[in-house]
VEXPASE-660161 format. One record per residue (C-alpha): residue number from 1; residue in one letter; x, y, z. Coordinates in Angstrom, 1 decimal. Example, Ala and Ser with C-alpha at 12.3 -4.5 7.8 and 13.67 -1.06 7.14 Angstrom:
<rs>
[r 1 a [12.3 -4.5 7.8]],
[r 2 s [13.7 -1.1 7.1]],
</rs>
This chain:
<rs>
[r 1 x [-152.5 114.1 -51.9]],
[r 2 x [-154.7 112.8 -49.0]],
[r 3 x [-155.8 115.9 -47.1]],
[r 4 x [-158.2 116.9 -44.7]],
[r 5 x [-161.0 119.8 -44.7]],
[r 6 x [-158.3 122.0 -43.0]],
[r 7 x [-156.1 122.1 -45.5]],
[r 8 x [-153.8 119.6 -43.2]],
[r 9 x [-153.1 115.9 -43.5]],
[r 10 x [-153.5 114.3 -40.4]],
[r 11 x [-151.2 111.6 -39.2]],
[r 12 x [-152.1 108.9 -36.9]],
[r 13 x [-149.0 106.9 -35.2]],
[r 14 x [-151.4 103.5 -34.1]],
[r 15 x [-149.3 102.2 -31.5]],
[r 16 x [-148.9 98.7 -29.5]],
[r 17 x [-148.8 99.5 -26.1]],
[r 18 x [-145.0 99.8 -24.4]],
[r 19 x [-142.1 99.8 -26.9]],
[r 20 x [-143.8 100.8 -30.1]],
[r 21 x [-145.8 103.3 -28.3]],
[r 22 x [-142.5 105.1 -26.7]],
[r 23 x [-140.9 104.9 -30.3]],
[r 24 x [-143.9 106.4 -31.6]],
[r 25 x [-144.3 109.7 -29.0]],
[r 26 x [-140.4 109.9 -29.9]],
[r 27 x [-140.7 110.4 -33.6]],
[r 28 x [-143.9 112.4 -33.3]],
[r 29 x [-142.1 115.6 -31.8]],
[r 30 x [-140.5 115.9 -34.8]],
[r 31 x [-142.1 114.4 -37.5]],
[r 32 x [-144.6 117.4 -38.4]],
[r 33 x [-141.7 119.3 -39.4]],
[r 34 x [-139.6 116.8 -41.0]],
[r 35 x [-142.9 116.1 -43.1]],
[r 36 x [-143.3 119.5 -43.8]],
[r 37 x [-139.5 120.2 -45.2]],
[r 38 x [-140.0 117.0 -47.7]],
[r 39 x [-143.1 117.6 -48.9]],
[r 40 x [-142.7 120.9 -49.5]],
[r 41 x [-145.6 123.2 -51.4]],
[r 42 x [-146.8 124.5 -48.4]],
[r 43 x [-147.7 121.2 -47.1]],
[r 44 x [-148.8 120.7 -43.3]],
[r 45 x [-149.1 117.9 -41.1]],
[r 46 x [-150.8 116.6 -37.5]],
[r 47 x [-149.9 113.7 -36.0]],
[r 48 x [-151.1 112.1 -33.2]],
[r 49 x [-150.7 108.7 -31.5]],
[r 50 x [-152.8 106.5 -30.5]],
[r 51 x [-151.5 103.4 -28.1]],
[r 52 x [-153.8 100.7 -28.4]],
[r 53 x [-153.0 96.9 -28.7]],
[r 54 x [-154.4 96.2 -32.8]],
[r 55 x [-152.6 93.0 -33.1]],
[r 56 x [-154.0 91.7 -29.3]],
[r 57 x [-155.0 88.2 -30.7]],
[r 58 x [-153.6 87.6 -34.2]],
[r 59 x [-150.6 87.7 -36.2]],
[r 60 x [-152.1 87.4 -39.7]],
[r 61 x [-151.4 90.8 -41.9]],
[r 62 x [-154.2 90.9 -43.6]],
[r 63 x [-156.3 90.9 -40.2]],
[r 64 x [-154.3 93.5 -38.8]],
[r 65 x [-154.7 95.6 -42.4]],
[r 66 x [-158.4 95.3 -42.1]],
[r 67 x [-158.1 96.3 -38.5]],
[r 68 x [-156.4 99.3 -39.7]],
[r 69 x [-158.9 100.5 -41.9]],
[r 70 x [-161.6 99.7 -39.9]],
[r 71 x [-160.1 102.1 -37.1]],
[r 72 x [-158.8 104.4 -39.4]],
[r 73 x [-162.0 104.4 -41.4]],
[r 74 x [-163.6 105.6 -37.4]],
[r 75 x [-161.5 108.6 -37.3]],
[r 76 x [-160.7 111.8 -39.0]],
[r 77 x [-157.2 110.7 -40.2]],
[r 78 x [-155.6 111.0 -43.5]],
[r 79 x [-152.6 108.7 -43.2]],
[r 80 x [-152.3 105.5 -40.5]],
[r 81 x [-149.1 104.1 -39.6]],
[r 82 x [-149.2 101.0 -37.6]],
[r 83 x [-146.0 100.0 -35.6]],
[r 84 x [-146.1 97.0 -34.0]],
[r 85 x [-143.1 94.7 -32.7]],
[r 86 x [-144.6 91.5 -33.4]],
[r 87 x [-142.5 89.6 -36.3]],
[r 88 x [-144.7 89.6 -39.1]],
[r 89 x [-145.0 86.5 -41.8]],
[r 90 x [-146.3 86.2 -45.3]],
[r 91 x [-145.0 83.1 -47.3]],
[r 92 x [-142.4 82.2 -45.4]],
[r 93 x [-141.2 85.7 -45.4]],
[r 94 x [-140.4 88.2 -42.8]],
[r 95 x [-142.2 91.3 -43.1]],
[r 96 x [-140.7 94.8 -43.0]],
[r 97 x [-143.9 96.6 -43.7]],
[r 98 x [-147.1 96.4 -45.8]],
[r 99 x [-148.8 100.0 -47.3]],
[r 100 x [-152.3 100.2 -49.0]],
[r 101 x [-152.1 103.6 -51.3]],
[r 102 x [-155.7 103.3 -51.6]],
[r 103 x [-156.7 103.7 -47.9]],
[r 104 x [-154.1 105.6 -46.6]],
[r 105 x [-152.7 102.7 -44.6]],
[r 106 x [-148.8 101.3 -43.5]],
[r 107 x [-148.3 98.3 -41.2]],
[r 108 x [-144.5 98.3 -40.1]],
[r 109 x [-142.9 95.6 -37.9]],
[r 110 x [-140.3 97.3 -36.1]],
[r 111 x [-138.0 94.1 -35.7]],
[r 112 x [-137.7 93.5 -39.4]],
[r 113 x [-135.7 96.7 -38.9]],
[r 114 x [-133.0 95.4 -36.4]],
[r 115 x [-131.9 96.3 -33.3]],
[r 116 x [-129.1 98.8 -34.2]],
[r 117 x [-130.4 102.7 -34.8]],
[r 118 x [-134.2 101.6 -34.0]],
[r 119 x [-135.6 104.7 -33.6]],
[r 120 x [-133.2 106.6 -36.7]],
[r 121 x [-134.7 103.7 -38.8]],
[r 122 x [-138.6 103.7 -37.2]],
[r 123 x [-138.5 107.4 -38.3]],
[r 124 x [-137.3 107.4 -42.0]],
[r 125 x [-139.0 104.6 -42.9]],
[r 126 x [-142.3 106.4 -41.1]],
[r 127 x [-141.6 109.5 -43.3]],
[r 128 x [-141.1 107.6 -46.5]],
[r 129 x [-144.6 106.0 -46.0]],
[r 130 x [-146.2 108.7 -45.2]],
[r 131 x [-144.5 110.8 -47.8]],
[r 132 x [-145.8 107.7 -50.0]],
[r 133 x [-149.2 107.4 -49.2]],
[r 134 x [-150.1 110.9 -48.6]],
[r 135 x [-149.0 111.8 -53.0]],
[r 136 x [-150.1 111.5 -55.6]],
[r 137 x [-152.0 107.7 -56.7]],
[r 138 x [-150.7 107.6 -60.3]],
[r 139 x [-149.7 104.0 -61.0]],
[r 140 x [-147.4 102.5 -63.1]],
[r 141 x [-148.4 99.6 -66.2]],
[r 142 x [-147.8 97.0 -63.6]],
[r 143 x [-150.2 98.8 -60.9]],
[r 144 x [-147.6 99.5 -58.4]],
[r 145 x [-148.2 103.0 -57.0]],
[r 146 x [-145.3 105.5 -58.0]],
[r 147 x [-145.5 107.5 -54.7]],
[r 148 x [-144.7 103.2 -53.2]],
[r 149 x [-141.7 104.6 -50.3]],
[r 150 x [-137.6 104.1 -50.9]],
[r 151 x [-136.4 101.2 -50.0]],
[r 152 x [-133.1 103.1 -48.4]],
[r 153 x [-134.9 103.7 -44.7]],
[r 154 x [-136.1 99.5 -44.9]],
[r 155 x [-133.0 98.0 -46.3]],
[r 156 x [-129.5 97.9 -45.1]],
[r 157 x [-126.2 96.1 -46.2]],
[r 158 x [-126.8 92.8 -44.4]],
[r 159 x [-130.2 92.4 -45.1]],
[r 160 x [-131.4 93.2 -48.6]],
[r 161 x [-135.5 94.0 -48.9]],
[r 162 x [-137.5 93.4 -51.1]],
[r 163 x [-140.6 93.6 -52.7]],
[r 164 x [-143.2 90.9 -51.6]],
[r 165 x [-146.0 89.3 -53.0]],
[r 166 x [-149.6 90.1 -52.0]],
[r 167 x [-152.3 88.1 -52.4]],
[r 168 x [-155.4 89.5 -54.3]],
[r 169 x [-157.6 89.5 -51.9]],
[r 170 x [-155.8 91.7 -49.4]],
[r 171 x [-156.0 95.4 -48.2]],
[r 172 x [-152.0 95.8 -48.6]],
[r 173 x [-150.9 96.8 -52.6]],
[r 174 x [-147.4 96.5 -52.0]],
[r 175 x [-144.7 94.6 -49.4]],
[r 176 x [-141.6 94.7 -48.7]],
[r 177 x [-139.6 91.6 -47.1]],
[r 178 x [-136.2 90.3 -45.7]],
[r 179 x [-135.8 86.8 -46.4]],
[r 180 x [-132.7 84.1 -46.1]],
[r 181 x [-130.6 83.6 -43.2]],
[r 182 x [-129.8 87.7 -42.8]],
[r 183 x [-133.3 88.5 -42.8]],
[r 184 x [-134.0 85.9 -39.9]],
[r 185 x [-131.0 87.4 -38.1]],
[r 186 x [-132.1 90.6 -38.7]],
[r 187 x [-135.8 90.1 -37.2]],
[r 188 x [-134.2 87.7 -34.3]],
[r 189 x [-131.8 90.4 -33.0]],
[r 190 x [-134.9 93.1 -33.2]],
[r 191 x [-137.1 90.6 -31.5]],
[r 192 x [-134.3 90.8 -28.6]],
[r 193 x [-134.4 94.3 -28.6]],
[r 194 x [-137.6 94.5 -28.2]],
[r 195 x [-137.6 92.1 -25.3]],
[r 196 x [-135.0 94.4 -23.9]],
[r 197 x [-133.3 91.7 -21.8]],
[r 198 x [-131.4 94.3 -19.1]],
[r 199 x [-135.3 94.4 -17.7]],
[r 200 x [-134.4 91.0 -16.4]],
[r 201 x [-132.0 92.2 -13.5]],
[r 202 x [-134.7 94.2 -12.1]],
[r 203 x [-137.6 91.9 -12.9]],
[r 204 x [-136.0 89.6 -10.8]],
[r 205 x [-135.2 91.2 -7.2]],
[r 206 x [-135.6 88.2 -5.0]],
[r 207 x [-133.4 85.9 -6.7]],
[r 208 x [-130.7 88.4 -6.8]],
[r 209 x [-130.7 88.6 -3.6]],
[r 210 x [-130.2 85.5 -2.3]],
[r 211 x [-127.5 85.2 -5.2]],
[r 212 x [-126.0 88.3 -3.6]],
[r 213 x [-126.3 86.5 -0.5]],
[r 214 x [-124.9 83.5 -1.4]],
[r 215 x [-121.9 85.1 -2.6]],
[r 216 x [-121.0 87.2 0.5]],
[r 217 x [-121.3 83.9 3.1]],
[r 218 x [-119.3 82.0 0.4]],
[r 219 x [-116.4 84.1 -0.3]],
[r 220 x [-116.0 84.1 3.9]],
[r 221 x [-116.0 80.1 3.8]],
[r 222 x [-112.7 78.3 3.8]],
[r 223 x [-113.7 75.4 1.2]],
[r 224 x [-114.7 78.4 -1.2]],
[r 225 x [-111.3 79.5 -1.0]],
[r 226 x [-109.6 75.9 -1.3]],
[r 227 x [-111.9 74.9 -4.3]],
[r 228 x [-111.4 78.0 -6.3]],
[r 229 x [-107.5 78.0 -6.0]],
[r 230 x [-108.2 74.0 -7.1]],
[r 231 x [-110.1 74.5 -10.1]],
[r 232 x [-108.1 75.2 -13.6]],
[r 233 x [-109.4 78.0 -16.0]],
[r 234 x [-111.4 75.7 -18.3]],
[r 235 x [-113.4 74.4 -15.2]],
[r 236 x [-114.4 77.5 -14.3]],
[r 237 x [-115.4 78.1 -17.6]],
[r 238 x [-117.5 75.2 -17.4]],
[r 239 x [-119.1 76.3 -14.0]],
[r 240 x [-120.3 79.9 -15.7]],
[r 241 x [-121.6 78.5 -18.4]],
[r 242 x [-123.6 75.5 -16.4]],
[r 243 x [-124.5 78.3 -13.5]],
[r 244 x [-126.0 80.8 -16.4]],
[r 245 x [-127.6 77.5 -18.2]],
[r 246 x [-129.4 76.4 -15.1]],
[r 247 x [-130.5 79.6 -14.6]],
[r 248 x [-131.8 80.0 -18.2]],
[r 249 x [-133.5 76.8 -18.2]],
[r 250 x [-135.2 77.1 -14.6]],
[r 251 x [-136.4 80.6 -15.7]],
[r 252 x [-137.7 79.7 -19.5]],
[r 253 x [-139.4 76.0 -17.1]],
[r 254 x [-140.7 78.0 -14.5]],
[r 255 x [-141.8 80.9 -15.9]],
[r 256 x [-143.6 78.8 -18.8]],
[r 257 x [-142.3 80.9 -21.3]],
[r 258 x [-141.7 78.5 -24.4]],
[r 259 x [-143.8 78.9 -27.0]],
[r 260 x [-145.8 75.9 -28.1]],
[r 261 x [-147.9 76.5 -31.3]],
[r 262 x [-151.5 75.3 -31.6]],
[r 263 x [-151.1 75.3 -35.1]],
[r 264 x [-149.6 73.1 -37.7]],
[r 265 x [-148.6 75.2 -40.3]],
[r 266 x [-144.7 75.7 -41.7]],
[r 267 x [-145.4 79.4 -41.0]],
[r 268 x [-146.6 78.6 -37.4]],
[r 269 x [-143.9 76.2 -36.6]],
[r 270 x [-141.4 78.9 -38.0]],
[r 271 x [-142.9 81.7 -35.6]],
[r 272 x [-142.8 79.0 -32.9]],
[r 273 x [-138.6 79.0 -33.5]],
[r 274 x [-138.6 82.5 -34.0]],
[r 275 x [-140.3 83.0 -30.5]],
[r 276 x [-138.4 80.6 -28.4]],
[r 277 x [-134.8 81.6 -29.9]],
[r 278 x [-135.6 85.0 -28.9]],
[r 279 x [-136.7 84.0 -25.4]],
[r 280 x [-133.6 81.8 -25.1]],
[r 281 x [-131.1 84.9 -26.3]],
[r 282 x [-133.3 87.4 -23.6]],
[r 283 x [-133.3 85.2 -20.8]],
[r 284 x [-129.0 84.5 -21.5]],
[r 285 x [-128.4 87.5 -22.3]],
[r 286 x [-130.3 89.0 -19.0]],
[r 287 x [-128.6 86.3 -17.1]],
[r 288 x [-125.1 86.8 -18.1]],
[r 289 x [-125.6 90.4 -17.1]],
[r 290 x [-126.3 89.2 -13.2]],
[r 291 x [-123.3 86.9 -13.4]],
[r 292 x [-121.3 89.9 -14.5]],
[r 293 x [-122.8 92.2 -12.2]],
[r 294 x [-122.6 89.3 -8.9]],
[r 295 x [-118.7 88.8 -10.0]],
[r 296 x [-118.2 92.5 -9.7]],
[r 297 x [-119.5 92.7 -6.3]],
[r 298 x [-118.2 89.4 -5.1]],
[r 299 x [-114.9 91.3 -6.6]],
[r 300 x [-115.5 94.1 -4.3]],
[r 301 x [-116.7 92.2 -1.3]],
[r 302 x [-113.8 90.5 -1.6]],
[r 303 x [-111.2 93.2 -1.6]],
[r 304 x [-113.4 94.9 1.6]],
[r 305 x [-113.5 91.8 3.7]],
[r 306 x [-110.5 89.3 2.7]],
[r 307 x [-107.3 89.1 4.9]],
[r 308 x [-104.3 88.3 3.2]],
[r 309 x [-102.5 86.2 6.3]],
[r 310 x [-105.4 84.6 6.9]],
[r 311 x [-106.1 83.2 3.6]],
[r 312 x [-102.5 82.2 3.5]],
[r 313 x [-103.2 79.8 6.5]],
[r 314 x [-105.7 78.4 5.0]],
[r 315 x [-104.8 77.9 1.8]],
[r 316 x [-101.0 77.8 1.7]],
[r 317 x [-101.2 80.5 -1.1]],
[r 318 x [-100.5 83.9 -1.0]],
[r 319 x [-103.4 86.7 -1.8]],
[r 320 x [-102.8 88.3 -5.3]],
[r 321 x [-105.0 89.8 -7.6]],
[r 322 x [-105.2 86.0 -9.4]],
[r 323 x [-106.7 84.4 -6.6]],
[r 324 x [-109.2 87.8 -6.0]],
[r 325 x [-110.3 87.1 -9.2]],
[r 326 x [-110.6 83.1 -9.1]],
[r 327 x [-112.5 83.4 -6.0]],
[r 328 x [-114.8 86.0 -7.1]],
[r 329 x [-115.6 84.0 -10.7]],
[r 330 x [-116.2 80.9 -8.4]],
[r 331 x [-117.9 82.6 -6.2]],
[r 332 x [-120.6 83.7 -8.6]],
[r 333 x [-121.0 80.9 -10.4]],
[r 334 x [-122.0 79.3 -6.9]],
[r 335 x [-124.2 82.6 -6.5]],
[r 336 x [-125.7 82.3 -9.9]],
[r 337 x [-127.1 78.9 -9.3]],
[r 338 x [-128.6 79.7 -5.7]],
[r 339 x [-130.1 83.1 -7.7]],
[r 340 x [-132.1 80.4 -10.1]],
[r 341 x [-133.6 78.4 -7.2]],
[r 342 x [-134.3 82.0 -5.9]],
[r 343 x [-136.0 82.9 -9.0]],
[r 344 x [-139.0 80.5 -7.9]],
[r 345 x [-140.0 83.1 -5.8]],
[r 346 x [-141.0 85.5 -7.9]],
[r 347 x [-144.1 85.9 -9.2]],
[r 348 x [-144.9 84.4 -13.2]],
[r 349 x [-145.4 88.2 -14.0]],
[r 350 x [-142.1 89.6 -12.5]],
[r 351 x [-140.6 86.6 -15.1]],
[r 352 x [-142.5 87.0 -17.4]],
[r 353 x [-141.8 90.9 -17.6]],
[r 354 x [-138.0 90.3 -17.9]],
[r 355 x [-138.2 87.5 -20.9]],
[r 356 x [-141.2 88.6 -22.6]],
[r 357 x [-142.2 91.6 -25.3]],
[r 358 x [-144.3 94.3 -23.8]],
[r 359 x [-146.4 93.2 -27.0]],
[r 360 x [-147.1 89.7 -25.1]],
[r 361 x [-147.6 91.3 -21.9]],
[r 362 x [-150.1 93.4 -22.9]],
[r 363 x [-152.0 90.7 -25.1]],
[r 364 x [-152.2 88.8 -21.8]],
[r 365 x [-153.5 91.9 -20.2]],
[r 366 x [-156.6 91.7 -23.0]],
[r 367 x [-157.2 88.2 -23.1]],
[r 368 x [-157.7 89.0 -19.1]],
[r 369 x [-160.3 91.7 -20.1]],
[r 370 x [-158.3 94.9 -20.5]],
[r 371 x [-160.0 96.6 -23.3]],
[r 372 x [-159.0 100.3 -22.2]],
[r 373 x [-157.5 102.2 -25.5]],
[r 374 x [-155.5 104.8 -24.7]],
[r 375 x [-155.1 108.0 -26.5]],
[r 376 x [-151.2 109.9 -26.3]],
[r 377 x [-151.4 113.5 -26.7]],
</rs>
């Protein structure tokens, strides 16, 4: 068992900055003791998180491994876990995690775990690698460490892991993977997660307000009301999905947020889908939250301000709850498009805050010359 002068194995949590860091200080209130009633023996543990952005610049896991060591190598810690929520890739696989028994190491890509029960799942599978690497180093005839960690905390029902292969010439000694068209669900709908795509409404305070705008002069216009009563069910359909299409589109154009990769390799161009089907799925899902949100206040508005005799007049149809609700799904369809024009007022980081991973934001913040590290106590 790896253990330090004190009679205490230390833990360190390496962190990237944001989303991986929160899940990290989260898990670390608890995780001494958790360790402790495991292990068992007497066994103690200390562990600290560091936030720092390891991957800033590459992707490649044997990189990052080395980076590991070479940090953890620095410092006076038994055991490092690296969490990151970049998708990680090793022969056309999807990562879940890589471990190194000999140095104490664990790299573990958060949205190879999913989006459902993130934390639950960050935290098991941190105690079964920690657990893993901090035993005993017998080996087995093949070589594989027997303390290697379950796969019960990695794996779930619709996406089987598995053991990966690892090149010779890497730090890692054993990998685990999701693969086939579950495991690229699996990673996509973490990759959202990560992206947490509800940022988007507040990321983007100008152009809801001239949405919101929009939508309180036109539910007072007269033509509003005529071309809403006018238009079937299935056209209305089609304006809320065009409305939240233009507005995807003008966001993922203006905002430059599609990923083009400078490299040619099947592993590159696969990231490169990964990357922009995630972006795509944000950026909808963000946006379909503002129509939602703009119909319920158009709903409201609507309600407050609408006269039923006068809309009669007007439109030669009586004010029921059918036309409230025609008008106000009209209405912000017509809101949600003048909401993407408005979006070009915000500024590329406000846009780029509501589609992208904190992960991307901060490797923009160190290709720009932020090299502060940042230790959570």
């Amino acid at each position: 068992m790896r253990v330090s002068s004190q009679g205490v194995t230390v833990v360190a949590l390496l962190a990237d900055p944001d989303a991986p860091t929160d899940i990290a200080q989260r898990i670390a209130r608890v995780l001494p003791d958790r360790l402790a009633e495991k292990a068992g023996q007497g066994r103690r543990f200390d562990v600290k998180v560091v936030s720092e952005p390891f991957t800033s610049g590459t992707e490649d896991p044997p990189t990052l491994m080395r980076r590991i060591m070479d940090r953890g190598s620095a410092e006076n810690w038994d055991v490092v876990v690296a969490l990151t929520d970049l998708p990680l890739h090793s022969h056309g696989r999807k990562i879940v995690v890589d471990l190194s028994h000999e140095h104490g190491l664990a790299l573990l890509s958060l949205p190879s775990l999913g989006g459902l029960r993130l934390q639950t799942r960050t935290r098991r599978a941190v105690e079964e690698a920690v657990l893993g690497l901090a035993g005993p180093q017998a080996t087995g005839a093949e070589g594989i460490p027997r303390s290697q960690p379950l796969l019960g905390p990695f794996a779930g029902r619709l996406a089987p892991v598995h053991q990966g292969q690892v090149g010779d010439e890497e730090t890692a000694d054993l990998r685990y993977v999701v693969r086939g068209p579950r495991g690229y669900l699996r990673v996509l709908v973490g990759m959202v997660r990560a992206n947490r795509p509800w940022r988007l409404v507040s990321g983007l305070s100008k152009a809801l307000a001239a949405a919101l705008a929009t939508g309180a002069i036109a539910t007072l216009d007269s033509t509003t009301w005529s071309l809403s009563g006018a238009l079937s069910a299935p056209r209305l359909v089609i304006a809320m999905v065009g409305s939240v299409g233009l507005m995807v589109g003008w966001l993922i154009v203006d905002g430059e947020l599609w990923h083009r990769s400078t490299e040619g390799s099947p592993e590159a161009r696969q990231r490169a889908r990964l990357y922009n089907t995630s972006t795509v799925l944000t950026v909808g899902i963000g946006a379909l939250v503002c129509y939602v949100g703009l119909m319920v206040i158009n709903l409201v508005w609507a309600l407050f301000i609408l006269n039923d005799r006068v809309f009669a007049s007007m439109t030669g149809t009586p004010l029921h709850a059918t036309e409230y609700l025609t008008l106000s799904w009209f209405v912000a369809s017509v809101a949600t498009v003048a909401g993407a024009l408005g979006s070009g007022l915000e500024s590329d980081e406000a846009i780029r805050a509501a589609a992208y991973s904190t992960r991307e934001k901060e490797r923009r913040h160190m290709l720009q010359g932020d090299h502060g590290d940042q230790l959570v106590t």
